[in-house]
Residue, then its C-alpha position, 0 to 999 in steps of 0.5 A: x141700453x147704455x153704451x159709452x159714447x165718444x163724440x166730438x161736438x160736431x159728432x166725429x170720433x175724438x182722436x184716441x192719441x191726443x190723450x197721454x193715457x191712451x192704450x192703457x187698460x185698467x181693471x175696476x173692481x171697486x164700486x161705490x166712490x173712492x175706486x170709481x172716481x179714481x178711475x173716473x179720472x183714468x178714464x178722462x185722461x185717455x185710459x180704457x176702463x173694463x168695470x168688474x161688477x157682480x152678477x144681478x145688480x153690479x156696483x150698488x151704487x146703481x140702485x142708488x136715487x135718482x135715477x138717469x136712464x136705466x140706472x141711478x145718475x150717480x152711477x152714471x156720473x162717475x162711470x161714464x166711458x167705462x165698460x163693464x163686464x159680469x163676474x162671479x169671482x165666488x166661482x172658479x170659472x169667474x176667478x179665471x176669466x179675471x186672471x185672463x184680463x189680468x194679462x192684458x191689464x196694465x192697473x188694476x184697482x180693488x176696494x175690498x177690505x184687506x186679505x179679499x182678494x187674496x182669498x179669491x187667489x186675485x191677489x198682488x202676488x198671484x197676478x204679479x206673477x202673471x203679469x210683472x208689470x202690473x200696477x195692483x191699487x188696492x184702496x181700503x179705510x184703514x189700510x192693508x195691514x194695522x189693528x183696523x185693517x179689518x173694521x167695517x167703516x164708512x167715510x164718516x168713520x175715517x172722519x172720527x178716526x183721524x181727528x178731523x170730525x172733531x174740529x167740526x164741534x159747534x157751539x153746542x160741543x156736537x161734531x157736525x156731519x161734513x158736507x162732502x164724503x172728504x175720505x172717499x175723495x180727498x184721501x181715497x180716490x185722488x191719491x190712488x190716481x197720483x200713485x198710480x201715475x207714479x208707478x206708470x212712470x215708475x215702470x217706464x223705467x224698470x218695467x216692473x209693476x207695483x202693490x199699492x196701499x192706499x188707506x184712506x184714512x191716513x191721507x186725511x192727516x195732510x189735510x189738517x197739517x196746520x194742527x199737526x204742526x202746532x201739536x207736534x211743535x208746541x203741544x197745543x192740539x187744535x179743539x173746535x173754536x180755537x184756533x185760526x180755522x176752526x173759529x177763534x179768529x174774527x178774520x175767518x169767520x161766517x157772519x149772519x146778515x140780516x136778512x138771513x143769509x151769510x158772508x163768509x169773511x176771511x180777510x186773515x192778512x193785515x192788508x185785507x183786514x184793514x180794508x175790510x174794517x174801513x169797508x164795514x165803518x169800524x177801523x176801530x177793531x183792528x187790533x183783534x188779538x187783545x180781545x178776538x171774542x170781543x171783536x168777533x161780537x162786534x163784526x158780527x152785529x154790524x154784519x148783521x144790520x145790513x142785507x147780503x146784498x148791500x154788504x156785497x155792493x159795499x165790498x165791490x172792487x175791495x180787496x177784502x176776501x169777502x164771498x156769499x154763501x151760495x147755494x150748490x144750484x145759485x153755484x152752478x149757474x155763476x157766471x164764472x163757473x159757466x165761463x170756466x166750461x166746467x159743466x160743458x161735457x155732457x152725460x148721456x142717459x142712452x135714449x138721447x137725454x143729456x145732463x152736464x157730466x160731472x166736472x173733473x180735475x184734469x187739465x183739457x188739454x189731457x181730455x180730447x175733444x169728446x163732448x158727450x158720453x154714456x155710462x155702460x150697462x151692466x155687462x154691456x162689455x161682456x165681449x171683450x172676455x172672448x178676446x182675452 
């Protein structure tokens, strides 16, 4: 049996007050990653977390691989510290019981698709009404409202919609699958949390609550603010290979060493670049904007002459935005990743097995002292329903 654990490393209870967070109840209704994560985040901050999950197997990403303790250790990375309880909303007596944690709740958040909840009378306006000062997130692809508001899709889906998949064309005019699910997160998850926050801070002041519509897909737009600014200003739309980030220039680029590995070289300011053209014995390549492709060929053959560790003994101490491509593994056991303690809070499987918790953009100084912690079980917060 997994239960969330709080303790401190030397095994007292870390203080619930020390966390800005702390006495404010969130109900989970998501499952899978943008909802959970964004919770994740709550929860770090002092937040209790009460999970919605259905009966039999809960949140799919429970049966995700591989497993850690009785679940995947997906699950349990991103729902450490949370409790969960069992509800059949497609039942009256479910819907009910919800309306009941509603009235203690401070946030809740949702990942259905638009008009769900509604139908299940779990709606923004129907709790509003019983609890005023609700912050009701409700986290979707496409939005509440719009011509997608109701197509099935995934994060890859949100990619190809907004323009960003595009950009990741190779040379063989192919868009490249992007390694990190950057909707769920960077669109879905973190916004939730920020608007959240304002609409706690919101409420301090007007005691009212709110109907958040978080749509993943609009918040990829920011991140590609650069290509809106020179479509918007000057018609020039940004295509794959074209454009300062996408691969026209020299100065942002990953070249192949000989020995099969890669540096990633991103000496864009002038300063940079002259330092790392003395470094790679070619001062004769400085001026890049004539004939960028040209002088693209030539870095890349010199690079390709020498091994990554030699050319990382050359850049040493040279101000010349030079980094390895490392693997995620040669990653984490960086000495400045390690000194950093990023990876110092501990996973809990329930029988005493322990994994580095998954690291999280919130400062230590909002997180408390608390070391280890578990992930619930499903149902394992089913008590809390007779206090309701």
């Amino acid at each position: 049996m997994n239960s969330p654990q709080d303790r401190s490393q030397d095994g007292r209870q870390s203080h619930p007050l020390s966390r800005p967070l702390s006495g404010i109840r969130v109900l989970d209704f998501s499952t899978l990653l943008p909802g959970p994560m964004c919770t994740l985040l709550l929860a770090e901050a002092g937040a209790e977390i009460i999970k919605i999950e259905r009966p039999g197997q809960g949140d799919e990403m429970r049966t995700y691989a591989p497993s850690f303790g009785s679940d995947s250790v997906n699950f349990g990375l991103l729902n450490r510290s949370k409790r969960s309880i069992v509800l059949d909303l497609k039942q009256a007596s479910g819907r009910e019981q919800a309306i009941e944690l509603v009235r203690d709740a401070d946030v809740l958040v949702e990942q259905f698709r638009a008009g769900v909840m509604q139908r299940l009378g779990l709606g923004y306006e129907t709790l509003s009404a019983i609890r005023p000062g609700l912050i009701y997130c409700s986290i979707s692809g496409f939005g509440q409202d719009g011509p997608l508001a109701q197509v099935a899709a995934h994060d890859l889906n949100y990619l190809a919609e907004s323009g960003m998949l595009s950009l990741t064309a190779g040379h063989d005019g192919a868009p490249g699958l992007p390694p990190a699910l950057i909707a769920d997160l960077a669109g879905g998850a973190y916004p939730a949390m920020m608007n959240i926050l304002l609409a706690l801070r919101q409420r301090d002041s007007t005691g009212h609550g709110c109907h958040l519509d978080i749509a993943m897909a609009d918040h990829l737009f920011p991140l590609m603010y650069w290509g809106l600014g020179n479509g918007f200003s000057s018609g020039h739309w940004p295509t794959p290979g074209s454009d300062l980030v996408t691969g026209a220039s020299p100065r942002y680029q990953v070249y192949r060493t000989l020995d099969g590995q890669y540096l990633a070289c991103a000496p864009l300011e002038q300063k940079f670049w002259i330092q790392f053209l003395d470094c790679i014995g070619a001062p004769e390549l400085h001026d890049d904007a004539t004939d960028p492709e040209a002088t693209l060929k030539a870095i890349a053959a010199i690079i390709a002459n020498r091994a990554q560790a030699d050319w990382l003994i050359q850049f040493e101490g040279r101000d010349v935005c030079v980094a390895p491509v490392r693997s995620l593994e040669e990653a984490v056991k960086h000495p400045h990743f390690q000194h950093r303690g990023l990876f110092s809070a501990k996973l809990d499987d329930g029988s005493g097995r322990q994994i580095p918790a998954l690291p999280v953009p919130i400062d230590r100084q909002f997180r408390g002292d608390v070391l280890t912690q578990g992930y619930p079980s499903l149902g394992e917060g089913q008590n809390l329903l007779e206090s309701s």
